[in-house]
C-alpha positions, -999 to 999 in steps of 0.1 A, spaced: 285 187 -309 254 174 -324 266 154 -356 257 167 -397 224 145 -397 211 153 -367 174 167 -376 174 138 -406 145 112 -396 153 77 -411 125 53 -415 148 19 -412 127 -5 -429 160 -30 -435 169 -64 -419 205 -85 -422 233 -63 -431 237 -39 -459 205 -18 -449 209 -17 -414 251 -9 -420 241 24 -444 212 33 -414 243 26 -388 266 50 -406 237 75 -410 232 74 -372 265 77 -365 266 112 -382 236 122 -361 202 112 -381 176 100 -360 173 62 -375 133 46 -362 143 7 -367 106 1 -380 109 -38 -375 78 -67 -382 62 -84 -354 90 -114 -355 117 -84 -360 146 -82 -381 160 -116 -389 190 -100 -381 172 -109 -348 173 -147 -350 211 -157 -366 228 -175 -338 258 -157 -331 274 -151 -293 251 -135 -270 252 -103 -252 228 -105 -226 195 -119 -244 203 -101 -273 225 -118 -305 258 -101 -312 250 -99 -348 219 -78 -342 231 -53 -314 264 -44 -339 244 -30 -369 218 -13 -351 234 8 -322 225 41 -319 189 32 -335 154 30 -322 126 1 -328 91 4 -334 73 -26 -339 45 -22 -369 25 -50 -386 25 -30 -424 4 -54 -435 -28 -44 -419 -43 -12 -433 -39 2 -401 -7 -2 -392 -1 13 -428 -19 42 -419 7 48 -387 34 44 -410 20 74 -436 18 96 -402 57 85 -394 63 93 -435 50 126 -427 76 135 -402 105 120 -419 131 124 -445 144 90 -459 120 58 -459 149 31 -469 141 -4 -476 157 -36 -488 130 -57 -500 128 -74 -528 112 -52 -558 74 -56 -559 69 -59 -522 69 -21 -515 41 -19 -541 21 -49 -525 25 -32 -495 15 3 -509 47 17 -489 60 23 -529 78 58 -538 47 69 -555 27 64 -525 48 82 -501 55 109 -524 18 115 -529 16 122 -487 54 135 -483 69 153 -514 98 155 -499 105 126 -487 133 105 -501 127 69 -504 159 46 -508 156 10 -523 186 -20 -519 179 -51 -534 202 -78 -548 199 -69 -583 178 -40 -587 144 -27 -599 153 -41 -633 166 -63 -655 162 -102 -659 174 -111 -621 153 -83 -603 134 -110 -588 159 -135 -575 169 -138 -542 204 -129 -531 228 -128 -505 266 -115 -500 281 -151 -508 259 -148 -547 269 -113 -548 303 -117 -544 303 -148 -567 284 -136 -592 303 -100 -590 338 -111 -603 351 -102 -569 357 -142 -558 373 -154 -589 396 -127 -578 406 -138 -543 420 -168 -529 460 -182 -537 472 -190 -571 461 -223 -585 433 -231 -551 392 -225 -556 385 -190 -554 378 -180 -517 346 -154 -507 358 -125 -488 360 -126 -449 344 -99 -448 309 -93 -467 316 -68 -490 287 -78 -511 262 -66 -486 285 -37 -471 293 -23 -507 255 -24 -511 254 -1 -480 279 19 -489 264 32 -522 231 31 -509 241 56 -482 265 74 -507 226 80 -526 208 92 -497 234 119 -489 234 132 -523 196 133 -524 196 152 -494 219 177 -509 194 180 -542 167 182 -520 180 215 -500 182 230 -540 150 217 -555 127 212 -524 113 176 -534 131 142 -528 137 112 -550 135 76 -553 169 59 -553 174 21 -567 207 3 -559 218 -36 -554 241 -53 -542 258 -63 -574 258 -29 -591 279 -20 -562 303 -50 -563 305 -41 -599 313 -6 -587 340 -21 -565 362 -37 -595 373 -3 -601 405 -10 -624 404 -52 -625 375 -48 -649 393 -19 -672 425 -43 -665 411 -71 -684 390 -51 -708 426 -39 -722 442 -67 -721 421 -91 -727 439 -116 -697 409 -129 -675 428 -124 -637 429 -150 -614 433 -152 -578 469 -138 -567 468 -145 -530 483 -116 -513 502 -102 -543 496 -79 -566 498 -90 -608 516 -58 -614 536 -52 -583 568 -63 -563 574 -64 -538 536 -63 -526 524 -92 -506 523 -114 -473 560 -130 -460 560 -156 -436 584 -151 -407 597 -170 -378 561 -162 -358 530 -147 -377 529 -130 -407 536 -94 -420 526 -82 -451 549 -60 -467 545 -32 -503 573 -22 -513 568 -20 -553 581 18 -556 620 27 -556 626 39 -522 608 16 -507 626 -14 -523 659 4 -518 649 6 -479 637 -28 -480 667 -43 -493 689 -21 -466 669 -35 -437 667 -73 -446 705 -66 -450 706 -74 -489 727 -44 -509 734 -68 -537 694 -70 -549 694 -30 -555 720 -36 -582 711 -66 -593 701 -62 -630 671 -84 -626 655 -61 -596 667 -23 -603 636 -17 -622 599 -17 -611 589 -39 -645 625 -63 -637 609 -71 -601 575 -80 -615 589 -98 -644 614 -117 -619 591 -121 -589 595 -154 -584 631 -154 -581 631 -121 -558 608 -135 -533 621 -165 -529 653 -151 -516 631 -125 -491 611 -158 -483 642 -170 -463 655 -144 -448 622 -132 -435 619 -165 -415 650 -155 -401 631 -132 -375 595 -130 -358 564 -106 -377 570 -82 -346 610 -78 -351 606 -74 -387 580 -43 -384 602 -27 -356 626 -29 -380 608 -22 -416 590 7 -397 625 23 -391 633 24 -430 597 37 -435 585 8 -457 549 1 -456 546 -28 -438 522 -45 -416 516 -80 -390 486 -100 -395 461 -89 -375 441 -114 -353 408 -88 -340 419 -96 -303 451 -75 -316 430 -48 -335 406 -41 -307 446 -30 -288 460 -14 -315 471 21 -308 463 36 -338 427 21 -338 421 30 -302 438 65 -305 411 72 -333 381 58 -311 377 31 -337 364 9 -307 340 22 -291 320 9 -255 283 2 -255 260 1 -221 225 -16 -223 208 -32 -203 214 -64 -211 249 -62 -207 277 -47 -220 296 -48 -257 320 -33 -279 316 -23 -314 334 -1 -341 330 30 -340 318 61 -362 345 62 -392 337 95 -405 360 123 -386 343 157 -391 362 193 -377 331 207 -364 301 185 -362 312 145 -344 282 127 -327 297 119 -294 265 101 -287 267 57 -280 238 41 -273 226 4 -277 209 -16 -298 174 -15 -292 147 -41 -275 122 -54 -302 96 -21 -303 111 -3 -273 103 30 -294 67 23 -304 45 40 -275 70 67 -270 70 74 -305 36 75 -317 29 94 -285 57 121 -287 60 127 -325 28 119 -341 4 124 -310 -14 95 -305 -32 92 -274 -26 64 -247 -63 55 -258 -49 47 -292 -19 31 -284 -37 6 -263 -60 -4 -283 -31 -7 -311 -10 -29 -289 -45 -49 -283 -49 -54 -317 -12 -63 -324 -9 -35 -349 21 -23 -329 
């Protein structure tokens, strides 16, 4: 069935990764996303990164199911063609750096005066305001300057960024998060909205209770590795081969813990009988599960930990996600055909009863979109477009 989106037109004015994750997402639930890229395209466009086809991996995973029109908005023309696109759309979203949609005269002022309802969605690093609004910034500041890396990494080593970028896709996340709910105001009030996030407001988001944590107790956190400062059992073991990471802090599922590693004596043991025992005497509890967990391989140990129903996991290389059963059996991988070759990405995270977009399609060619677009949904003529293309407005 056609997904909760679909009659939502996105004007994708973003390039890297935050923007073009949220426009992914949006896509995913059905929206028709235009990718409305510069003459060079997104720089997304140019990171080296393995190829598929002619195409960089890093570009055709966060813009699948999107197309690309090709505009030069800094010629009063090609601004022009992107007011007629505003007119026929819902969200204009945008992660420049504030002051460049103004120079541009793509601001939500503007737009508002030719589109009232349009909603117009702005990511930045730091936001519209305040002292850093004008700084540049990137997931590795973000999550620096964020709290989030002083956070992760092993006890007494450097602090360690994130494997993943959660400075950018936390950026995303809240920016789509906005849209949606402006969408739903809009249905109620009839007029759209300008929305402002940044990257750091939504790492700062993302603390959740490390930053009321410290406020109470005044204890500046450090990294903890795998652990957990308040929890044990709650952490990685090492075992014979690979690693399985195991949480076990609540009763039952130390008492199951304790019955499948074949140690009765720690669930009486005075120390370890108590939630606030086993965090006080960590060190001395996980040093005896240490041992005995090399004792068997990651695999045997989750057979095994599974049976007693403790939470438990191996370390996951991707080779070993993209087969997991659970992943696969919720279409978490999904297969992508172009034609420049075949790829596979993740797939659409958000389960709905009624409305899934079953639709997969690639990762577009630099301005693929462009005649078909301004022919089909503004009307231009071929006239027009010609002599657009001639003039490298599109």
């Amino acid at each position: 069935m056609p997904g909760p989106l679909t009659g939502v037109r996105v004007l994708d004015l973003t390039q890297a990764v935050s923007g073009p994750y949220a426009t992914l997402l949006m896509a995913d639930l059905g929206a028709e996303v235009i990718k409305i890229e510069p003459f060079k395209g997104d720089q997304a466009r140019e990171i080296p990164s393995p190829m598929v086809g002619d195409q960089g991996s890093y570009f055709v995973a966060m813009n699948r199911q999107k197309r690309s029109i090709r505009l030069n908005l800094k010629s009063e023309t090609g601004r022009e063609i992107f007011y007629d696109c505003v007119r026929k759309s819902d969200v204009v979203f945008d992660n420049f750096r504030p002051g460049v949609r103004e120079r541009l005269q793509i601001d939500y002022q503007t737009l508002a005066g030719i589109n009232p309802r349009i909603i117009s969605c702005s990511l930045s690093a730091y936001g519209a305001t305040g002292p850093y609004k004008n700084k540049p910034g990137y997931d590795l500041i973000i999550q620096a300057l964020g709290g989030g890396m002083s956070l992760t990494g092993n006890p007494g080593e450097p602090p360690v960024r994130m494997g993943l970028p959660i400075g950018d896709l936390g950026g995303g996340m809240c920016s789509i998060t906005g849209i949606l709910a402006a969408l739903y105001e809009r249905e109620k009030s009839g007029i759209g909205q300008h929305i402002d996030t940044s990257l750091l407001d939504g790492q700062i988001s993302l603390l959740a209770y490390q930053l009321t944590d410290y406020h109470t107790s005044l204890e500046i956190p450090k990294p903890h590795g795998t652990g957990h400062p308040s929890a044990s059992v709650y952490r990685m073991f090492e075992t014979k081969e690979g690693y399985i990471v195991v949480v076990a802090h609540r009763e039952h599922f130390f008492l199951g813990l304790v019955e499948a590693m074949e140690l009765p004596e720690l669930a009486i043991d005075e120390r370890f009988n108590h939630p606030i025992g086993r965090r006080d005497h960590r060190k001395e509890l996980e040093s005896i599960l240490e041992k005995v967990f090399l004792e068997k391989t990651a695999v045997e140990w989750r057979k095994i930990l599974d049976k007693m129903d403790v939470p438990c996991a191996t370390v996951s290389t991707l080779d070993q996600v993209m087969e997991d059963e659970q992943v696969l059996a919720r279409k978490m991988i999904v297969d992508v055909d172009a034609t420049y070759g075949s790829y596979k990405a993740p797939g659409n995270p958000i389960k709905m009863s009624r409305t899934n977009e079953e639709r997969v399609f690639p990762a577009p060619f630099l301005g693929e979109y462009s005649e078909e677009f301004l022919k089909n949904v503004l009307g231009y003529s071929q006239e027009q477009i010609d002599n657009l293309i001639d003039k490298e407005i599109i």
